[in-house]
N, C-alpha and C positions, 0 to 999 in steps of 0.2 A: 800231410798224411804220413802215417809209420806203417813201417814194414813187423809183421810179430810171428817169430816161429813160434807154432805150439806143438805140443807133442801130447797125446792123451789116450792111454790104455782103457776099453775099454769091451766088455763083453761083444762075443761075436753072434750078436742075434739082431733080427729084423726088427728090435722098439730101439736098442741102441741106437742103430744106425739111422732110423727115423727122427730121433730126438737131436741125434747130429746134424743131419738134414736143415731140420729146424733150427737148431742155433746156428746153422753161416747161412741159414735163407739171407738173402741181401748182402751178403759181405763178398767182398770182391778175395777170393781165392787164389794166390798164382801158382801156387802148386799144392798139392795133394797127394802124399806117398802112403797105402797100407801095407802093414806087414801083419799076417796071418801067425799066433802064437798061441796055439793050442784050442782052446776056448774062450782065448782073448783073442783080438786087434789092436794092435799098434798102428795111430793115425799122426803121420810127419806134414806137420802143414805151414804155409806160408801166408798169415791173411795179411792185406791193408783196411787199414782203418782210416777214419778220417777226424779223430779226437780218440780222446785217452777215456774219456768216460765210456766207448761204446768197450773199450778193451776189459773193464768190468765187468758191466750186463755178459760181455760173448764169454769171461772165466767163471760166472756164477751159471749159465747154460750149461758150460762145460762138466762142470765141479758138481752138476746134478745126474749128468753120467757117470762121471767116473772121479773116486778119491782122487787118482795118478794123472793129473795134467801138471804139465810142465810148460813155462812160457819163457822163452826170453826176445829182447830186441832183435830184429835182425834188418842189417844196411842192405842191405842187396839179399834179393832172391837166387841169384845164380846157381848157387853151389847143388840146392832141392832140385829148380825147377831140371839141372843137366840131368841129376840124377834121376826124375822122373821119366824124362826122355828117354835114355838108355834103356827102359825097361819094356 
């Protein structure tokens, strides 16, 4: 299994966040940060996966919200999930 920070702007309305829904339906999420910007949302998240092909299918779900996803590897969740906590 890999650990994958995403990060992906995307409009702040009730289909966004549904179709989000929809793509981590089934994905084990260990942290989840939003941040409110204007008529956007910025969503800080931490999924595991359990193969590289599902990391595909979950950035083409993405990529159908929003231009602005950003992905990289991440070893450890630590760093999101403290800061989720804090909040």
């Amino acid at each position: 299994m890999s650990l994958w920070r995403i990060k992906i702007a995307m409009a702040d309305d009730g289909r966004s966040q549904e179709l989000l829904a929809q793509a981590l339906a089934g994905k084990r999420v260990h942290s989840r940060l939003e941040s409110p910007r204007g008529t956007e949302t910025a969503v800080d998240m931490i999924i595991e996966l359990t193969d590289v092909n599902g990391l595909g299918t979950l950035l083409g779900d993405l990529h159908a919200i929003s231009r602005q996803v950003l992905v990289s590897s991440a070893e450890q969740a630590s760093s999101l999930a403290s800061a989720t906590a804090a909040v």
